[in-house]
C-alpha positions, 0 to 999 in steps of 0.5 A, spaced: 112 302 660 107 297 661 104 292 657 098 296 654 094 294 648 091 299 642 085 296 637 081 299 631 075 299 632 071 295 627 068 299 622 071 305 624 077 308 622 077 314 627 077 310 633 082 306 637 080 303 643 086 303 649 087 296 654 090 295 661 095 290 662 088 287 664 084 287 659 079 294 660 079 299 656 081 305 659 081 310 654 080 311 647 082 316 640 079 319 636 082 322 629 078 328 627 080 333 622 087 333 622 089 331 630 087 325 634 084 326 641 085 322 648 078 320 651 078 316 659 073 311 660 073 313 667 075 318 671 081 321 670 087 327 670 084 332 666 091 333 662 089 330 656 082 333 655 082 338 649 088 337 647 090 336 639 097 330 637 099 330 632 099 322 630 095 316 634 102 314 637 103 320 641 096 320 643 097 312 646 103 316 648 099 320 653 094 315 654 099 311 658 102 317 661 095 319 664 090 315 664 093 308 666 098 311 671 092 313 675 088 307 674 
């Protein structure tokens, strides 16, 4: 799997931002309620949109696999 980074927002305990090998956030998540949530920065398969995980790392997971395969 590529070399990807996960940071929590500063001040947020509900929002990880998501980097490329690069350095640009391509996506990031979100927890509400009970489910955490993939969201891309920029366009991107529409495999993840509204769809619940369960736990931050299978929502990374998700991010990998559908938004930086198709950066």
């Amino acid at each position: 799997m590529e070399q990807v980074h996960i940071q929590q927002q500063d001040g947020n305990s509900n929002l990880w931002w998501v980097s490329s090998p690069s350095g640009d956030d391509v996506a990031y998540i979100t927890h509400l309620g009970n489910s955490y949530f993939v969201w891309a920065t920029e366009p991107a398969p529409t495999d993840i949109v509204g769809k619940r995980f369960d736990t931050v790392d299978a929502a990374l997971a998700q991010a990998v696999k559908s938004v930086l395969h198709h950066c």
